[in-house]
Each structure stands twice: as structure tokens, then as C-alpha cells.
mmCIF file as Biopython writes it, N, C-alpha, C and O atoms, coordinates in Angstrom:
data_model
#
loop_
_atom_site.group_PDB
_atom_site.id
_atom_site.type_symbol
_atom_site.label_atom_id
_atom_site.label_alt_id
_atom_site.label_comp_id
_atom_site.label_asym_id
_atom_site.label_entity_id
_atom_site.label_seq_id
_atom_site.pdbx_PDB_ins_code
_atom_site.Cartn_x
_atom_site.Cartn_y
_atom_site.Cartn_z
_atom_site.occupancy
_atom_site.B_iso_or_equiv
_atom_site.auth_seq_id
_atom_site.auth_asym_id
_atom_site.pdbx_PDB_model_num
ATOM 1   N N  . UNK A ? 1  ? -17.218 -57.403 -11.179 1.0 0.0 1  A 1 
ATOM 2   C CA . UNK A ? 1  ? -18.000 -58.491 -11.706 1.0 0.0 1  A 1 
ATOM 3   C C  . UNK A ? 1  ? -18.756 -59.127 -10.549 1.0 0.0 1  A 1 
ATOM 4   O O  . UNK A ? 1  ? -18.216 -60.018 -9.892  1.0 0.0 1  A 1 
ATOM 5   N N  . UNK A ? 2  ? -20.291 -58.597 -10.209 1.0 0.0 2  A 1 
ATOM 6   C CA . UNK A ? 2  ? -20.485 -59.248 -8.920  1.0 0.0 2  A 1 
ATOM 7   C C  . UNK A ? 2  ? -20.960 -60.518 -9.081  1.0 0.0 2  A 1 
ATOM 8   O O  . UNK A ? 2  ? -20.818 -61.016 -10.198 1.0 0.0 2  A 1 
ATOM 9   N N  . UNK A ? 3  ? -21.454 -61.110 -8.285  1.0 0.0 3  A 1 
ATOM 10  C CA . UNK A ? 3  ? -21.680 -62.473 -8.418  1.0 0.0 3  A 1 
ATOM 11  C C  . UNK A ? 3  ? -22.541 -62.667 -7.423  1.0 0.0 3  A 1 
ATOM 12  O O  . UNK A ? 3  ? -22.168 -61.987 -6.466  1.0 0.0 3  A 1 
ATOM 13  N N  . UNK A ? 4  ? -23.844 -63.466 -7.095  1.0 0.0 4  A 1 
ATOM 14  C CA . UNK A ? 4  ? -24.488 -64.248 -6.189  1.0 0.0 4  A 1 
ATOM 15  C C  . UNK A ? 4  ? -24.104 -64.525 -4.914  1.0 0.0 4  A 1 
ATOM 16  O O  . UNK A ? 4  ? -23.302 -65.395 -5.252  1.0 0.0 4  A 1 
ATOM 17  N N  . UNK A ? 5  ? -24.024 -64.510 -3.901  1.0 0.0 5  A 1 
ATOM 18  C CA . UNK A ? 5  ? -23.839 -65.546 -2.700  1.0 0.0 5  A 1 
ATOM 19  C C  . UNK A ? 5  ? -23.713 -66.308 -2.328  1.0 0.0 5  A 1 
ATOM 20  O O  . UNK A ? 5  ? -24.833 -66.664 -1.960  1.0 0.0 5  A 1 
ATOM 21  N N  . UNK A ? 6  ? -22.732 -67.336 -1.960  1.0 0.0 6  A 1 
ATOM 22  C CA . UNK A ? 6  ? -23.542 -68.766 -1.644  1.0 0.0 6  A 1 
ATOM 23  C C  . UNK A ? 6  ? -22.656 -69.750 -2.493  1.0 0.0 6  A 1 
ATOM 24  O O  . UNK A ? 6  ? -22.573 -70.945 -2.208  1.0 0.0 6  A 1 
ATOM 25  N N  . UNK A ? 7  ? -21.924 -69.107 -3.674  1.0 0.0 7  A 1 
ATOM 26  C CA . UNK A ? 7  ? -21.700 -69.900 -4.703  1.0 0.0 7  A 1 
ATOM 27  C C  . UNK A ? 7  ? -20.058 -69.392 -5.213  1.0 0.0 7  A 1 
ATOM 28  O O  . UNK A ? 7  ? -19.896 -68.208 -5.512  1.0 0.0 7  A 1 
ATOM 29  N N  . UNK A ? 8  ? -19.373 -69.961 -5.255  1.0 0.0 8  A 1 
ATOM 30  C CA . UNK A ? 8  ? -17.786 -68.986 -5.432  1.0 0.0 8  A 1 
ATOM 31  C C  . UNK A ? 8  ? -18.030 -68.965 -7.735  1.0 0.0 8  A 1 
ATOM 32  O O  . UNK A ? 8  ? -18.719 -69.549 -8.572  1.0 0.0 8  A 1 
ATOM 33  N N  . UNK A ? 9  ? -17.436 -68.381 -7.717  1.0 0.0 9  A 1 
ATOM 34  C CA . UNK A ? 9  ? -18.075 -67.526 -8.926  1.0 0.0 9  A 1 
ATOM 35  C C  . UNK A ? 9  ? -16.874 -67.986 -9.899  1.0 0.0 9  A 1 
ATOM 36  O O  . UNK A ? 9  ? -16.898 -68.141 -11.120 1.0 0.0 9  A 1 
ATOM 37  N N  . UNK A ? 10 ? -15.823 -68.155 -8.989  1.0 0.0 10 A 1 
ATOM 38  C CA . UNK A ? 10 ? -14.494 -69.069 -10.146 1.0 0.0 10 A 1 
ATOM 39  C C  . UNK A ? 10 ? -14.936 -70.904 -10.009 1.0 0.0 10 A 1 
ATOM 40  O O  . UNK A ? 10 ? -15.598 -71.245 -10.989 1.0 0.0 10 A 1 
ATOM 41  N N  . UNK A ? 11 ? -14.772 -71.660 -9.352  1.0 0.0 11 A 1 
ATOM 42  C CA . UNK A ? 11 ? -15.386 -73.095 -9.597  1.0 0.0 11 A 1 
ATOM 43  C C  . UNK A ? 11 ? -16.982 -73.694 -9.380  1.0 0.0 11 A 1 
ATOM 44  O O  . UNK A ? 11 ? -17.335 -74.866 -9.256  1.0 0.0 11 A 1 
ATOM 45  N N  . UNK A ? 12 ? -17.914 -72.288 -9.383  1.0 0.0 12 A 1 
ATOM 46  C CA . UNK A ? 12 ? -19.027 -72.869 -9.059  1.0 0.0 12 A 1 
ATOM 47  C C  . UNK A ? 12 ? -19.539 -73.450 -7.779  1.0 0.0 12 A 1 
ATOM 48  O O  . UNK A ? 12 ? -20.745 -73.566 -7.560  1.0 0.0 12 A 1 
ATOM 49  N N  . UNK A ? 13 ? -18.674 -73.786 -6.998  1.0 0.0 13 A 1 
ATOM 50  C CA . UNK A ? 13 ? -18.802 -74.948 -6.059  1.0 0.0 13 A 1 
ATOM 51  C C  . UNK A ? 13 ? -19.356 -73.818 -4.870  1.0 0.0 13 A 1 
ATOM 52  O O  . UNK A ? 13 ? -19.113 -72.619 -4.733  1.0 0.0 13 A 1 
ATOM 53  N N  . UNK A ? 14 ? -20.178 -74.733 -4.111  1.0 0.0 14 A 1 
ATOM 54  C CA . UNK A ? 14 ? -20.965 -73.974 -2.842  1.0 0.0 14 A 1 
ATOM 55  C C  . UNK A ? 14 ? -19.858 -73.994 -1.599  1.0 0.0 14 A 1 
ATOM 56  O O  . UNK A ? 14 ? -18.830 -74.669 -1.544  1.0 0.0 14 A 1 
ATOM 57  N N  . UNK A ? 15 ? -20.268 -73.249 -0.824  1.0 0.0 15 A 1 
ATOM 58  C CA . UNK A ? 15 ? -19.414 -72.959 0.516   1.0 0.0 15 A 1 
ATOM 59  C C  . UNK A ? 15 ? -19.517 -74.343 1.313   1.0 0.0 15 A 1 
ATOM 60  O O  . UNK A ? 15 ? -20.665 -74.707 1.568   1.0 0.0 15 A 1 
ATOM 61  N N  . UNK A ? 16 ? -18.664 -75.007 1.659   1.0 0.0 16 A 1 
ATOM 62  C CA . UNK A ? 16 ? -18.268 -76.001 2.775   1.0 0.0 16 A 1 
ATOM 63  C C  . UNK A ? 16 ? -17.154 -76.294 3.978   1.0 0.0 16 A 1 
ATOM 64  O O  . UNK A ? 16 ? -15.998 -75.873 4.008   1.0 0.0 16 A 1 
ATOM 65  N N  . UNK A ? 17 ? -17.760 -77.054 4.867   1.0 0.0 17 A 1 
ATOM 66  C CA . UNK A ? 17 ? -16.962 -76.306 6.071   1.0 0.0 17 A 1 
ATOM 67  C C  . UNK A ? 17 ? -15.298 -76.634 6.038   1.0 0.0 17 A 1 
ATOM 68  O O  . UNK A ? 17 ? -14.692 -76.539 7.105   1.0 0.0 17 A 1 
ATOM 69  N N  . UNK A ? 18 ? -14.620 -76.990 4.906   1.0 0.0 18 A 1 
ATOM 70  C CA . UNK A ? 18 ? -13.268 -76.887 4.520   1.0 0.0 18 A 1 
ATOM 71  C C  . UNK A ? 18 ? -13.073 -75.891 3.972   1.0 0.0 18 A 1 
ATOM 72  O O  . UNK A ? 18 ? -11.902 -75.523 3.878   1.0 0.0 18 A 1 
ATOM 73  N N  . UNK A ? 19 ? -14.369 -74.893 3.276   1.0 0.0 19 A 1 
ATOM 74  C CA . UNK A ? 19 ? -13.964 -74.045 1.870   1.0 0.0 19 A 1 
ATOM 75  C C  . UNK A ? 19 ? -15.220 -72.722 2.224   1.0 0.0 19 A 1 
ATOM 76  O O  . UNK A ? 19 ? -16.437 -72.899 2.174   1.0 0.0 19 A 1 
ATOM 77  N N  . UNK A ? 20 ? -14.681 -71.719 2.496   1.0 0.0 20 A 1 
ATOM 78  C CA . UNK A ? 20 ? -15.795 -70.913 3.322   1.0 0.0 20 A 1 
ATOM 79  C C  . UNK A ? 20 ? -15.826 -70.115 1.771   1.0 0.0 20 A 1 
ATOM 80  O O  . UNK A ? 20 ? -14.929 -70.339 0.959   1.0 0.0 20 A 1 
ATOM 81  N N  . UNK A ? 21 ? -16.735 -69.350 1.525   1.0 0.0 21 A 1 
ATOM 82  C CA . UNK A ? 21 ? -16.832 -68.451 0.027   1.0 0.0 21 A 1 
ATOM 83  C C  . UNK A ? 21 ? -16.838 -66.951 1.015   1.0 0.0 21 A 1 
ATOM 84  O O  . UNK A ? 21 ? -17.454 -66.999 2.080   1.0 0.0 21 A 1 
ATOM 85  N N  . UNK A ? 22 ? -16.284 -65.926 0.701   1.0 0.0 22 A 1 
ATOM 86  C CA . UNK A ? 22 ? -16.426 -64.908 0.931   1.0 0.0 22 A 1 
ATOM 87  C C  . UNK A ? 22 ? -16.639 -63.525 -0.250  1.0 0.0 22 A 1 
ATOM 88  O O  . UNK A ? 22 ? -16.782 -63.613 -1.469  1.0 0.0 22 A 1 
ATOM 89  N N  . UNK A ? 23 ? -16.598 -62.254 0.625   1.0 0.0 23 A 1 
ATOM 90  C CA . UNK A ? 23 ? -16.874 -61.300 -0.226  1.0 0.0 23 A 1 
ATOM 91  C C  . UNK A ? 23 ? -15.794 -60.766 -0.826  1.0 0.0 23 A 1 
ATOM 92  O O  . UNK A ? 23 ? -14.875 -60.668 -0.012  1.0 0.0 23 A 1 
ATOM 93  N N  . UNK A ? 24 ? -15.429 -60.271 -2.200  1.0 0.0 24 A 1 
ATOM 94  C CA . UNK A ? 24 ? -14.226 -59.653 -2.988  1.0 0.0 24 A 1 
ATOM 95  C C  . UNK A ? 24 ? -15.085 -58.242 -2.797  1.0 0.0 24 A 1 
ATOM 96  O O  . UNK A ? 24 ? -16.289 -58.301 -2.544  1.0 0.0 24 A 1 
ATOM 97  N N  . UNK A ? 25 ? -14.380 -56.943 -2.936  1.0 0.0 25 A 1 
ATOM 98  C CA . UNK A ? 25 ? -15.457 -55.954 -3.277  1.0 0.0 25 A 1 
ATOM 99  C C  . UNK A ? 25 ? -15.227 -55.037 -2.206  1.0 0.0 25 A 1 
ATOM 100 O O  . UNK A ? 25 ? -14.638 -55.324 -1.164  1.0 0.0 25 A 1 
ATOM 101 N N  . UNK A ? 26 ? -15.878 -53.548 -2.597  1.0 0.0 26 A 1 
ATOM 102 C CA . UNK A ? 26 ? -15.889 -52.752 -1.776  1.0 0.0 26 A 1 
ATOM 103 C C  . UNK A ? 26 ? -17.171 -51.971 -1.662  1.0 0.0 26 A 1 
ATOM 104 O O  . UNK A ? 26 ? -17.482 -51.305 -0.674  1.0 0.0 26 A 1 
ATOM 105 N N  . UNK A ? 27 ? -17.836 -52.098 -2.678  1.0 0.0 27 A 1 
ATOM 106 C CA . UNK A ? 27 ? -19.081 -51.505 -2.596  1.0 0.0 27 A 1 
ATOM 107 C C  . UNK A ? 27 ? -20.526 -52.375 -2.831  1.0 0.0 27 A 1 
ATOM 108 O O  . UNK A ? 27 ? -20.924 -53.125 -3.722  1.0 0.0 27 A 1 
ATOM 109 N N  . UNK A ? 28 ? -21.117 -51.854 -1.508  1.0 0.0 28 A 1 
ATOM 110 C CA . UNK A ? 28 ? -22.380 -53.069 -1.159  1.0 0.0 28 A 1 
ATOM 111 C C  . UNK A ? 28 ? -23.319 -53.517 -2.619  1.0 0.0 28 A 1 
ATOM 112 O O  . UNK A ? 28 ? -23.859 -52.738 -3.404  1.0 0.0 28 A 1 
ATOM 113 N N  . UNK A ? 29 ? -23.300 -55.064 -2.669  1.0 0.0 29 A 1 
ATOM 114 C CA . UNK A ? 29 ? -24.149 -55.138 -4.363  1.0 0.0 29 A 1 
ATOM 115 C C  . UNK A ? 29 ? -22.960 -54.995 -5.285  1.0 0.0 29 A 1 
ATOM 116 O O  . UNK A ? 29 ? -23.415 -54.798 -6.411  1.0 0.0 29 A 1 
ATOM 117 N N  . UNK A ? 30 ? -21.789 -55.005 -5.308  1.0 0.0 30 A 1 
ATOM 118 C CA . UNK A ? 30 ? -20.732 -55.676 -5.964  1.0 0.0 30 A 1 
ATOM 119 C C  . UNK A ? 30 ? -19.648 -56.389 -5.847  1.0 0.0 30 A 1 
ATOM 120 O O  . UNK A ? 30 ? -18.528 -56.379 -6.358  1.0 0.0 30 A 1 
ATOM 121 N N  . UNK A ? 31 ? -20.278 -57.091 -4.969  1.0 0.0 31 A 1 
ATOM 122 C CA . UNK A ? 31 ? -18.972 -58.422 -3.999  1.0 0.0 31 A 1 
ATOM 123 C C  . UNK A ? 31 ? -19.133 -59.326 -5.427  1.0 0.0 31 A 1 
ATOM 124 O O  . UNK A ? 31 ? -20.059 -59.731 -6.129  1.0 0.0 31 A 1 
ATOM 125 N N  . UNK A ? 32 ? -17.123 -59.411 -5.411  1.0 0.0 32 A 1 
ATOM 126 C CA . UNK A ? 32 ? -17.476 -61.458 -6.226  1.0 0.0 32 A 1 
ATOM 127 C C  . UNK A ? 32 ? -17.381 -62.225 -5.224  1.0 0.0 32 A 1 
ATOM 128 O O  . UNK A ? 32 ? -16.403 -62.043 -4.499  1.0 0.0 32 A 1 
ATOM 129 N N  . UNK A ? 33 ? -18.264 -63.215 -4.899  1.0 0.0 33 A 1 
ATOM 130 C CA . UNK A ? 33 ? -18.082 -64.494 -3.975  1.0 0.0 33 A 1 
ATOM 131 C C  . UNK A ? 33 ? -16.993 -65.341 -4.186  1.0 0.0 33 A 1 
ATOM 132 O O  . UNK A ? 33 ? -17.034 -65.205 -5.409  1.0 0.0 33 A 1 
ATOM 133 N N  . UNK A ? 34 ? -16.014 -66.131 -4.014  1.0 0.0 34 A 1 
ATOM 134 C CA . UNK A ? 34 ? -14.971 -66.831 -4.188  1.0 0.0 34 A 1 
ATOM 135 C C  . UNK A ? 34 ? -14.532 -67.537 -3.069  1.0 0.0 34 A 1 
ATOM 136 O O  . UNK A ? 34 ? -14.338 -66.812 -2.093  1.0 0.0 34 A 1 
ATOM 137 N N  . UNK A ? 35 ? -14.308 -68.771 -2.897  1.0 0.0 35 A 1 
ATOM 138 C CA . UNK A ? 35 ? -13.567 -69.144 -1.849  1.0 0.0 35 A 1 
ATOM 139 C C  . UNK A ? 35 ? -11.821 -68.738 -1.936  1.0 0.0 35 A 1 
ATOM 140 O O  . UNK A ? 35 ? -11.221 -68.673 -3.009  1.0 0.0 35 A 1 
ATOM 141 N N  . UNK A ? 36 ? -11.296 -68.534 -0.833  1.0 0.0 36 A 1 
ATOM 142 C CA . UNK A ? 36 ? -10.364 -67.334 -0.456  1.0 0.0 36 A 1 
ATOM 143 C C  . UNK A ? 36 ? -9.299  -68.438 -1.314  1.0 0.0 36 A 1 
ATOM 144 O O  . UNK A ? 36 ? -8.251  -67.853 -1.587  1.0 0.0 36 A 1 
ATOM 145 N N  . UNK A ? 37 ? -9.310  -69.568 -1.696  1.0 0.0 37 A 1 
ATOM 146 C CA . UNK A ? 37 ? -8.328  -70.378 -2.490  1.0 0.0 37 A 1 
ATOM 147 C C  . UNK A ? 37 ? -8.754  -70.244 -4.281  1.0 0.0 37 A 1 
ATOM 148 O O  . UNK A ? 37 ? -7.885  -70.272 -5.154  1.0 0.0 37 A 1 
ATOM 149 N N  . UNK A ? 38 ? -9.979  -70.124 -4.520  1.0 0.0 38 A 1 
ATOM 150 C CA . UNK A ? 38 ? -9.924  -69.401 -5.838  1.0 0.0 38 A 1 
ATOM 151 C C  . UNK A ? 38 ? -9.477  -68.102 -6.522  1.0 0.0 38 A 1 
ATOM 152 O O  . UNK A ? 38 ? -9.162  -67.831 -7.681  1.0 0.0 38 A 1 
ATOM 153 N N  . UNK A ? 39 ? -9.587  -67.189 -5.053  1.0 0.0 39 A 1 
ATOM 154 C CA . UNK A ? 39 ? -9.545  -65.898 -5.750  1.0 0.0 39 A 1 
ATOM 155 C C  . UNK A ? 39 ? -7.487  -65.754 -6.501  1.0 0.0 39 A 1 
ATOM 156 O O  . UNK A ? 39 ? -7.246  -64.917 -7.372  1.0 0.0 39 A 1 
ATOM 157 N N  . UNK A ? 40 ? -7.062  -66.103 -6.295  1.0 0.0 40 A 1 
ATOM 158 C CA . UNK A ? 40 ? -5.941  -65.885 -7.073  1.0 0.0 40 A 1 
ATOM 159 C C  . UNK A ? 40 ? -6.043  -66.221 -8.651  1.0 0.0 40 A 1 
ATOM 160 O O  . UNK A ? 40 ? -5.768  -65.399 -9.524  1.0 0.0 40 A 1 
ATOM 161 N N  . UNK A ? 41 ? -6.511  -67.650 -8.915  1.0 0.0 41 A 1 
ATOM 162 C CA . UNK A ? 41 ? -6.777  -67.671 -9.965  1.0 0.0 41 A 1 
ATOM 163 C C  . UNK A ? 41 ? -7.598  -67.020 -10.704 1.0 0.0 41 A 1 
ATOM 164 O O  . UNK A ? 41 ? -7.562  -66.925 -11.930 1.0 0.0 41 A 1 
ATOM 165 N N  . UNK A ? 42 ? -8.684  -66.359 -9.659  1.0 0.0 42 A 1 
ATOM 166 C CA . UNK A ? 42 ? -9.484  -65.415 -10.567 1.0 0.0 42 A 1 
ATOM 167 C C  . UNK A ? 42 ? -8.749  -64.282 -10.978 1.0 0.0 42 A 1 
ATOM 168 O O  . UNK A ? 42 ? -8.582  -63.779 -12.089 1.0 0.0 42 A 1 
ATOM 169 N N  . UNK A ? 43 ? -8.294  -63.950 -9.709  1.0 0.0 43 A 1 
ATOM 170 C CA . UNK A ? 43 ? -8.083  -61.998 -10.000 1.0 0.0 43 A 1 
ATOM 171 C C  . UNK A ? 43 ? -7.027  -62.283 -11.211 1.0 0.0 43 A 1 
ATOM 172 O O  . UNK A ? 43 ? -6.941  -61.459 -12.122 1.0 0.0 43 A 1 
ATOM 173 N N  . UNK A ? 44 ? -6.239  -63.444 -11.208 1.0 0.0 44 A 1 
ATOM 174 C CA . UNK A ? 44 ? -5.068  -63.276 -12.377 1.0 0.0 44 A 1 
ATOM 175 C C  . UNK A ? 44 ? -6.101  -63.764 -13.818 1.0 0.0 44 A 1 
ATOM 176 O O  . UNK A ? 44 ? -5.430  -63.470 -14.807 1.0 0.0 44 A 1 
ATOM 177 N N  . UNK A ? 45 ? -7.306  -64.319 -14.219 1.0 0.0 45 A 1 
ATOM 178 C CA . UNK A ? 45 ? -7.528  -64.496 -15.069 1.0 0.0 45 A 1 
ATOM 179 C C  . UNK A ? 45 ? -8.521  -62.730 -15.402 1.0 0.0 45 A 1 
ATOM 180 O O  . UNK A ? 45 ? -8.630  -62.401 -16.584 1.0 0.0 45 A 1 
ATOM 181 N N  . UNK A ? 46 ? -8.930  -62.105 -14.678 1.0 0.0 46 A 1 
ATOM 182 C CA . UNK A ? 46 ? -9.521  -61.024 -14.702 1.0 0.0 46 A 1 
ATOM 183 C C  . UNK A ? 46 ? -8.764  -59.960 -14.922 1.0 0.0 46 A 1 
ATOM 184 O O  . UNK A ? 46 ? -9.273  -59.006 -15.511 1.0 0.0 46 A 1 
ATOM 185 N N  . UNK A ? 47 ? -7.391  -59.900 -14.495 1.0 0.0 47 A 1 
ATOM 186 C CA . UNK A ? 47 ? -6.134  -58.661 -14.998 1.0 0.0 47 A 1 
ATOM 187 C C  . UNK A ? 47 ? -5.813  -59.212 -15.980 1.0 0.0 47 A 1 
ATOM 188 O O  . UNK A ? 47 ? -5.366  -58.373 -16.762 1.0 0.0 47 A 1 
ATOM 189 N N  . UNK A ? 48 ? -5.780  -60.725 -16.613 1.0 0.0 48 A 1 
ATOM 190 C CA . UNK A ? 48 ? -5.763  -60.751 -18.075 1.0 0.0 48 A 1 
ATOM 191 C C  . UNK A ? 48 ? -5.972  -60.169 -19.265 1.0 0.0 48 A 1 
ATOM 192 O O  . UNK A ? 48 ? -5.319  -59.971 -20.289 1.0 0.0 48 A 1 
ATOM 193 N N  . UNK A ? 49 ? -7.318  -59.893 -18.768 1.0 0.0 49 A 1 
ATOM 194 C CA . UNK A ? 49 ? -8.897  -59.571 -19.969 1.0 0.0 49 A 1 
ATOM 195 C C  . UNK A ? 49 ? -8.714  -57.997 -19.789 1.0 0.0 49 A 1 
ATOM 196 O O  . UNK A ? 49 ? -8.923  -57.211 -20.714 1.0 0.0 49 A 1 
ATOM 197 N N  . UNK A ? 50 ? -8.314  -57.618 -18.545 1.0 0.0 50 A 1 
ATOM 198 C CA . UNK A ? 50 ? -8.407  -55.904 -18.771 1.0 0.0 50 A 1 
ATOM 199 C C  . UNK A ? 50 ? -7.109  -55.737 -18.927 1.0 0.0 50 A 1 
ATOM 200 O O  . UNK A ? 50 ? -6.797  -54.639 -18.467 1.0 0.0 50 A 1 
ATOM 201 N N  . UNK A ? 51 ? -5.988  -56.442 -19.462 1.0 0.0 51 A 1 
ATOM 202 C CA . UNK A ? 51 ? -4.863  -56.333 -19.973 1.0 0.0 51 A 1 
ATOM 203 C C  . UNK A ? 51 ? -5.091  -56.113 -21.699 1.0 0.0 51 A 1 
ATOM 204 O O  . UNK A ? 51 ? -4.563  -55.272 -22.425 1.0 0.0 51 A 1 
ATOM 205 N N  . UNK A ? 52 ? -5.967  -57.074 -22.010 1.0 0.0 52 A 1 
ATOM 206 C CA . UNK A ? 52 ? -6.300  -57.051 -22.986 1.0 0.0 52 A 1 
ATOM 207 C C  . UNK A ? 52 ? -6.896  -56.634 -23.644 1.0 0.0 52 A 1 
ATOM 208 O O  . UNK A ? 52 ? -6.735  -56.787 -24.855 1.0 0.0 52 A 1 
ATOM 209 N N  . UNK A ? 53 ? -7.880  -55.901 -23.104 1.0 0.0 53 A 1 
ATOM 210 C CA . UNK A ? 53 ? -9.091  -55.008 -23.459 1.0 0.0 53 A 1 
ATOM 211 C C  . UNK A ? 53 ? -7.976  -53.536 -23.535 1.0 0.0 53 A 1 
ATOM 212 O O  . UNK A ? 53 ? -7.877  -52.984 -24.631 1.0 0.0 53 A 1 
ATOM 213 N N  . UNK A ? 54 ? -7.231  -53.006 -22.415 1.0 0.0 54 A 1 
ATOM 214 C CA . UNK A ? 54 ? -6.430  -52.350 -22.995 1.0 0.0 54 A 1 
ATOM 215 C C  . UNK A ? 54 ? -5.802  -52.197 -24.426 1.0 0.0 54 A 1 
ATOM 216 O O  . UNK A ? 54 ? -5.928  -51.378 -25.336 1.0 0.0 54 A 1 
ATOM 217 N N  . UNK A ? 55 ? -4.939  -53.547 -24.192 1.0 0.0 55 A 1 
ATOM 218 C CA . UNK A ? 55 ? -3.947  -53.606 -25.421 1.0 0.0 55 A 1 
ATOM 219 C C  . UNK A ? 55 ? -5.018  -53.459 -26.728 1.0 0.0 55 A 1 
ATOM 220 O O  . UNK A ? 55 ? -4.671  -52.650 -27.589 1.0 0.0 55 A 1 
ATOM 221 N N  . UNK A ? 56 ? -6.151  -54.102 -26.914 1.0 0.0 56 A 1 
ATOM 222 C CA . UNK A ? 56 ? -6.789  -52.980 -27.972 1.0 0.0 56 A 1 
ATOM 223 C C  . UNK A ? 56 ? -7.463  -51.628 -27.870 1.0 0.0 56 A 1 
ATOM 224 O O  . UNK A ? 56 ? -7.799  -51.062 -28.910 1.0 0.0 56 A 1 
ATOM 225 N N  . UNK A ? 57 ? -7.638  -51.188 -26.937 1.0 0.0 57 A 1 
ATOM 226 C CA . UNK A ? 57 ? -7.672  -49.579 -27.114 1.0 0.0 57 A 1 
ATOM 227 C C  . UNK A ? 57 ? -6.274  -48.922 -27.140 1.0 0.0 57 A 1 
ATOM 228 O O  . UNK A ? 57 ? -6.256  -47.731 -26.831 1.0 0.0 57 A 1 
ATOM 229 N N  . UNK A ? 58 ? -4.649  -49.733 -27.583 1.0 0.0 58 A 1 
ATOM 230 C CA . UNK A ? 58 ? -3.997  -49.482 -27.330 1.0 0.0 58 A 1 
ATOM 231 C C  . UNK A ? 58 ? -3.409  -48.899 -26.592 1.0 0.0 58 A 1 
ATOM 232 O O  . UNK A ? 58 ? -2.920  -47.920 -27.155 1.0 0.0 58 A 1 
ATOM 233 N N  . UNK A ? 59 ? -3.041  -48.972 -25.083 1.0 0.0 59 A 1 
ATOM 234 C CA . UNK A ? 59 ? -2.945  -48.972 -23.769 1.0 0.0 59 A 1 
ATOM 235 C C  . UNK A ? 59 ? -1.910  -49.713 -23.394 1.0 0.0 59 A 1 
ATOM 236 O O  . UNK A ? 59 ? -2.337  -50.817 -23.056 1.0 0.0 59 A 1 
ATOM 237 N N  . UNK A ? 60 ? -0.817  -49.648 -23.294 1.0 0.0 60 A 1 
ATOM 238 C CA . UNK A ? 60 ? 0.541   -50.886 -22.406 1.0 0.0 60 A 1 
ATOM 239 C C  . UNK A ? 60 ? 0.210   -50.439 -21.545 1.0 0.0 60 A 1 
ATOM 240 O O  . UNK A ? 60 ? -0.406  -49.444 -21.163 1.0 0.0 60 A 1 
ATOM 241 N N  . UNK A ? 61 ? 0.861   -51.612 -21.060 1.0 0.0 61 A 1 
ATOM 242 C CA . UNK A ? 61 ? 0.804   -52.024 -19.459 1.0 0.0 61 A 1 
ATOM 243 C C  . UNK A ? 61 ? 2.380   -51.021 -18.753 1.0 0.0 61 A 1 
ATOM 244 O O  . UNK A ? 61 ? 3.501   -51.161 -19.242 1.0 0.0 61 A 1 
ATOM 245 N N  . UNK A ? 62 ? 2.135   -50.269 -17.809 1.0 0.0 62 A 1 
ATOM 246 C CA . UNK A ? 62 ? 3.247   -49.687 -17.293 1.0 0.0 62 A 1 
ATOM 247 C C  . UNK A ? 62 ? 3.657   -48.669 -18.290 1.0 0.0 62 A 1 
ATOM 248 O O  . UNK A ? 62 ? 4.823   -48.365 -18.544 1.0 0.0 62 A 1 
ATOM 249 N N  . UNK A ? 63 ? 2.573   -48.165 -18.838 1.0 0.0 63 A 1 
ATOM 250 C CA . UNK A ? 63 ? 3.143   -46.986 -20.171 1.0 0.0 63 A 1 
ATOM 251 C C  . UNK A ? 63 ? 3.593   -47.600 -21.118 1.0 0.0 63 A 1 
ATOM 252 O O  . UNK A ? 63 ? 3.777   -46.793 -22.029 1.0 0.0 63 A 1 
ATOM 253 N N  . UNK A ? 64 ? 3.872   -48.589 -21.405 1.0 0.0 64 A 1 
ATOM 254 C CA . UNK A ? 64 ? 4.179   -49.057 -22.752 1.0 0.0 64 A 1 
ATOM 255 C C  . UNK A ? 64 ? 2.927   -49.624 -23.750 1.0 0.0 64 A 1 
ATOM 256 O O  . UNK A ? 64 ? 2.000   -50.367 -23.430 1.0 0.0 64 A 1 
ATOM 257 N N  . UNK A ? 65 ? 3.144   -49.178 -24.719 1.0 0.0 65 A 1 
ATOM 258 C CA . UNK A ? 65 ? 2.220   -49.104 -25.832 1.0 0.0 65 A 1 
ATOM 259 C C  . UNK A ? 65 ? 2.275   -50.569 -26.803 1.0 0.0 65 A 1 
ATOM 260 O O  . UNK A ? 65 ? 3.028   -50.815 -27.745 1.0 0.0 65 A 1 
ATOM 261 N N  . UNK A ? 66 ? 1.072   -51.517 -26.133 1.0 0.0 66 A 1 
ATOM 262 C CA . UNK A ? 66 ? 1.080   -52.700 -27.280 1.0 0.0 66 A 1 
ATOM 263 C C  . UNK A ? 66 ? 0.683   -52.427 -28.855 1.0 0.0 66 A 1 
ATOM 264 O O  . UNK A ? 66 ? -0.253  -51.693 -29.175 1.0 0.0 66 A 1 
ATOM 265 N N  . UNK A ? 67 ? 1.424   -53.038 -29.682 1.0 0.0 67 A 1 
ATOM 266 C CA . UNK A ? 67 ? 1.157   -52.981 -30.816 1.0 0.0 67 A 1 
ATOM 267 C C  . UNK A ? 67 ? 0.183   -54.062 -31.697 1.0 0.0 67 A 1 
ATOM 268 O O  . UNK A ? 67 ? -0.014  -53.878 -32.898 1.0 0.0 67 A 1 
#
């Protein structure tokens, strides 16, 4: 999910010199920006959704099959 520069992509809020935003990502042109204190809450609201997006293509998590 890339995101802009400049701007952390979980609270919106711009980079300041308490709160630096950096790059998530491995391939150039798909960094998420986040300051390094958001990204937890992100990555856990983002393994949510592809938890879930699984569980309806019916997919468990760890081989088990949601119903």
C-alpha cells in the first residue's frame, strides 16, 4: 500500500523533529511512509484485512479453514 512522502500514512501527521516518517517497503515506488511509532498499529490493522480477505476466499490462518 504505498503512500506519498512526507506524510506518515497511519495518522496523517507530517514528519517532525520528535517524529521522523520513514520508508516501509522493499521495492522502489512502494514504500508506506509511517513514523517508526505508527507502524505497529498499522502493520496489525493491515494483517487484519488480509486475514480477512482470506477468511472469505476461505483460507485459515496457519492451515486452518475459517468458516
Amino acid at each position: 500500500m504505498p503512500s506519498a512522502a512526507g506524510r506518515c500514512t497511519w495518522c496523517g501527521q507530517s514528519e517532525s523533529h520528535g517524529a521522523v516518517i520513514v520508508p516501509y517497503g522493499t521495492q522502489p515506488g512502494t514504500h508506506a511512509w509511517l513514523h517508526t511509532e505508527c507502524w505497529s498499529a498499522w502493520q496489525k490493522f493491515r494483517r487484519s484485512k488480509a486475514e480477512e480477505a482470506l477468511a472469505r476466499m476461505g483460507i485459515g490462518i496457519h492451515g486452518r479453514v475459517q468458516a
